[in-house]
N, C-alpha and C positions, 0 to 999 in steps of 0.2 A: 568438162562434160562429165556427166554421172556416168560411174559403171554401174549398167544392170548386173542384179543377184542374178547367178547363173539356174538356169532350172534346176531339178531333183535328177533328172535324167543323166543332164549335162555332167552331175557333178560326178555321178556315178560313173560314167563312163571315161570321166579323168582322171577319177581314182583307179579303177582296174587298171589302165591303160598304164600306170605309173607303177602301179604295185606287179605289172607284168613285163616291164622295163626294166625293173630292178632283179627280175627272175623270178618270179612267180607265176604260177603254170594260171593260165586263162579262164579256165572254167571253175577253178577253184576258187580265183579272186572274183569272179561275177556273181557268186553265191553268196559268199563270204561277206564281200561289200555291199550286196542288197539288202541281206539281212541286218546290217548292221547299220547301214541309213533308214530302215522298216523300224529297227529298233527304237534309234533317235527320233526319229518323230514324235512316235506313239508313243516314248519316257515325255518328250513336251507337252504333248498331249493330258496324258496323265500326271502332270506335275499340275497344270492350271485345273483339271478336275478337283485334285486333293484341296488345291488350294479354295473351292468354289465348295467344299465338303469340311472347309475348316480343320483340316485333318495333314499332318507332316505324312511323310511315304516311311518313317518309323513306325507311326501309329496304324498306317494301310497296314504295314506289314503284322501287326501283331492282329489284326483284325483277320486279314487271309488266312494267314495262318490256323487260328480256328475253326472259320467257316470251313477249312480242306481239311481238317483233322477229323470233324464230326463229331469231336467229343471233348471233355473238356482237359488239361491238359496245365502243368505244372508253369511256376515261371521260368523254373531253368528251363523245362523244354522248352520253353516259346522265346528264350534269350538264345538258346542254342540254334532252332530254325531261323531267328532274324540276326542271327553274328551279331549280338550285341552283349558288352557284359550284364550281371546282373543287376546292379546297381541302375542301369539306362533304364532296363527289364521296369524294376520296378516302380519308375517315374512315368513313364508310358501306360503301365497296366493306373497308376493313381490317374492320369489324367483322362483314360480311357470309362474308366470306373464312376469318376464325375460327371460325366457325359454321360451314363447309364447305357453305355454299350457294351458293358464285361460285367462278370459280377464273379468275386470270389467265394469261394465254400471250402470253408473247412475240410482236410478228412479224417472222416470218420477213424481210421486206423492208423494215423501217425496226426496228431494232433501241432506237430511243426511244420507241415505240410498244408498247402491251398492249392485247388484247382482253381481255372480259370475258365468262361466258358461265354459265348457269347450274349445277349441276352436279345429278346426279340426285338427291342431296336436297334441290335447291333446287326441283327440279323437282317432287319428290314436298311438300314444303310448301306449295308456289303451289297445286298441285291438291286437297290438304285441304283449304285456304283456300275458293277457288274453291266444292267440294263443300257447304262448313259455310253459304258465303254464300248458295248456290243453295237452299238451307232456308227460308231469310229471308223471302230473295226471292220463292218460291214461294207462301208462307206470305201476303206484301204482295199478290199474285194472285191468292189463290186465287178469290175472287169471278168471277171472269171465266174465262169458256170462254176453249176454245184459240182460238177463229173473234174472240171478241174479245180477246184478246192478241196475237193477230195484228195484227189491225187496229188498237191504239194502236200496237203496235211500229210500222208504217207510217207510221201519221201524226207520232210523233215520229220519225222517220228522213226525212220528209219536211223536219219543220222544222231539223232537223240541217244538211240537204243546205245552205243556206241559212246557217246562221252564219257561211260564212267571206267572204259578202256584205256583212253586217251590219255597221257601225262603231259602235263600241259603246264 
């Protein structure tokens, strides 16, 4: 006989159950463990987007990156926001380049220097992207009033504030 996949709920609640077995306090693992099957999904989620966008989560990532900068931004910077060395940096920005979603420029004031900066199709695929995720997304919320999407938005922005305390 087949075993059924256990539901999303199910698995969560064997996880905590086990990680509070082992001695871990209960309200901690119930967060903890939410957010981090919240997480896995929506990485699934978003792995088959990238892939439906011809795009690696290398190449998302240097794309993000710009569009949050606002402006345009060196390759070591953009190696250093995506932990990659520079060498990866600049196989990513070639292949991004070819695609006509970046475009490099010279500067003006150090002439061995290039910015990098999105270009308005880079710009118009980040906000597809964005648009298709915001589906998803809304979709993983819908349970929840605005009054309470509110309020987790808060409270995980509170625990946010907080991580760069944390040594971990």
């Amino acid at each position: 006989m087949a075993r059924r996949t256990p539901s999303a709920p199910e698995l969560h609640r064997r996880a905590v159950a086990t990680y509070v077995a082992a001695g871990g306090e209960e309200s901690v693992q119930r967060v903890i463990t939410a957010v981090q099957s919240l997480t896995k999904k929506l990485d699934q989620w978003y792995v088959r987007q990238l892939a439906d966008l011809d795009m690696t989560a290398g190449e998302w990532a240097v794309v993000t990156s710009l569009a949050k900068a606002g402006e345009p931004l060196t390759p070591s910077q953009l190696a250093d926001l995506t932990n990659v060395a520079p060498s990866s940096m600049t196989h990513r920005l070639d292949k991004l380049a070819g695609r006509g979603l970046i475009e490099r420029t010279p500067d003006d004031t150090n002439r061995t220097r290039v910015f990098v900066s999105l270009t308005e199709e880079g710009w118009q695929l980040f906000s597809l992207a964005i648009r298709g995720s915001d589906v998803v997304e809304s979709d993983v919320l819908q349970d929840l009033s605005d009054r309470e999407r509110g309020e987790l938005a808060r409270l995980l922005e509170v625990v946010i504030d907080r991580l760069d305390d944390i040594d971990a």
